[in-house]
C-alpha positions as CSV (number, residue, x, y, z in Angstrom):
1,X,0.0,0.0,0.0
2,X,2.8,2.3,0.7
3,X,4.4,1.6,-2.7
4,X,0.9,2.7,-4.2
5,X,0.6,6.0,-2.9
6,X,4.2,6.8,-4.2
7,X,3.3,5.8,-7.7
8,X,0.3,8.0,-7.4
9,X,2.4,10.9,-6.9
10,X,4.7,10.5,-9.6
11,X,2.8,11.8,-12.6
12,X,2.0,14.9,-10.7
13,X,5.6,15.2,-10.1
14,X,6.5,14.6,-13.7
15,X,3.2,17.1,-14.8
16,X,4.0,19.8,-12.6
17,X,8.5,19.0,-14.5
18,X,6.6,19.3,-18.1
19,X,4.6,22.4,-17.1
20,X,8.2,24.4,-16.0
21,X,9.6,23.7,-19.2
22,X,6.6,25.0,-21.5
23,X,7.9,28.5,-20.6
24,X,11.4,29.9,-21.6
25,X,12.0,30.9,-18.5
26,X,11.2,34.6,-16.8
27,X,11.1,38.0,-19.1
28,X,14.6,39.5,-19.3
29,X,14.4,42.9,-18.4
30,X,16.1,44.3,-21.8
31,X,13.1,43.0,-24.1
32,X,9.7,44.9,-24.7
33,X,6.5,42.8,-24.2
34,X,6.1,41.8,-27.8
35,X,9.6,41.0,-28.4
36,X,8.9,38.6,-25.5
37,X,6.0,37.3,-26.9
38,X,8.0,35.9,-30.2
39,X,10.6,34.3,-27.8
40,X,7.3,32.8,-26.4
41,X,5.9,31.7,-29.5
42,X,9.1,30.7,-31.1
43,X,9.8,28.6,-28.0
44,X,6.0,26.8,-28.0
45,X,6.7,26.1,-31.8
46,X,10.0,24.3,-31.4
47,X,8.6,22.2,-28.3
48,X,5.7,21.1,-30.2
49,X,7.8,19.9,-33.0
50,X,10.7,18.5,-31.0
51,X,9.5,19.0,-27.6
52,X,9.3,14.9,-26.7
53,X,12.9,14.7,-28.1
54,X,14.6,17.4,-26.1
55,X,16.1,17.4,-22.4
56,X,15.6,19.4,-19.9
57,X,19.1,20.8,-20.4
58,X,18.4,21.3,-24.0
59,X,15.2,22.8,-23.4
60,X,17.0,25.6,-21.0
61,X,19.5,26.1,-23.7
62,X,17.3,26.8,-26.3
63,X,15.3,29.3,-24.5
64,X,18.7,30.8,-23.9
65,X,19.4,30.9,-27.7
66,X,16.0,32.1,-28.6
67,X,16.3,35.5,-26.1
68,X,20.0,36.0,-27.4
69,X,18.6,35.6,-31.0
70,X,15.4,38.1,-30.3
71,X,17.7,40.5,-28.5
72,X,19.6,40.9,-32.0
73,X,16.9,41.2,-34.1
74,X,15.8,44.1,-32.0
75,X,19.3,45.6,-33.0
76,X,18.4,45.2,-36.6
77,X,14.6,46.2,-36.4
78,X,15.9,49.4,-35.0
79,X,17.6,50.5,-38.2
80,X,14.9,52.6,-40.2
81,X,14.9,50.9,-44.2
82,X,12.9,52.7,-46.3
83,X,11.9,50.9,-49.7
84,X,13.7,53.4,-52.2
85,X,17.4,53.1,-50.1
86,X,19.9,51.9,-51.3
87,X,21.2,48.5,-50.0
88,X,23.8,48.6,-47.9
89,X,26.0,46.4,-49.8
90,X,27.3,45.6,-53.3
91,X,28.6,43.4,-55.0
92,X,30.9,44.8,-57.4
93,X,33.0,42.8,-60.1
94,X,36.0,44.5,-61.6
95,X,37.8,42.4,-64.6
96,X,41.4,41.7,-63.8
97,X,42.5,44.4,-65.5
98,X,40.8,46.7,-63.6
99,X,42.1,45.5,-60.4
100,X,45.8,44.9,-61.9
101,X,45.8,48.7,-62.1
102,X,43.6,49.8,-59.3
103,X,46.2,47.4,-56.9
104,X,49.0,49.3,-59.0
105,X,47.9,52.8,-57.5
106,X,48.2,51.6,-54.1
């Protein structure tokens, strides 16, 4: 009877495990609400493809990755692009005789 009542608490145990790893963890200060709220969503998505699959550890590191990710694209979002700028690089192909003579100037 005693063994009972321990395997009754088990899948609470392990419920209450699945239910700390649905989340990515607490907000970090640095991100705004919706930048938050992709972590989130980018987070649910990769646990309900892979979710069975991945460890606990795994599951802590990729919430890490996903806030370091988001936290970049915030630095890019944050550049203004307009549609009629020009890009900010380009490729450009010189023959090698243009380049024999430009690296000649030097």
């Amino acid at each position: 009877m005693f063994g009972a009542a321990t395997v009754a608490l088990l899948p609470v145990a392990s419920a209450a495990q699945s239910q700390s790893t649905d989340e990515p963890g607490p907000r970090p200060e640095d991100l705004s609400d919706a930048d938050w709220n992709e972590v989130r969503a980018r987070y649910s998505n990769l646990l309900r493809v892979y979710g069975e699959r991945l460890s606990l550890e795994e599951k802590r590191r990729l919430a890490a990755i996903l806030t370091t990710n988001q936290r970049m694209l915030v630095s890019v979002r944050s550049f203004v692009v307009q549609n009629g700028d020009p890009s900010a690089c380009t490729l450009r192909l010189y023959s090698s005789h243009q380049h024999d003579s430009a690296t000649r100037s030097i």
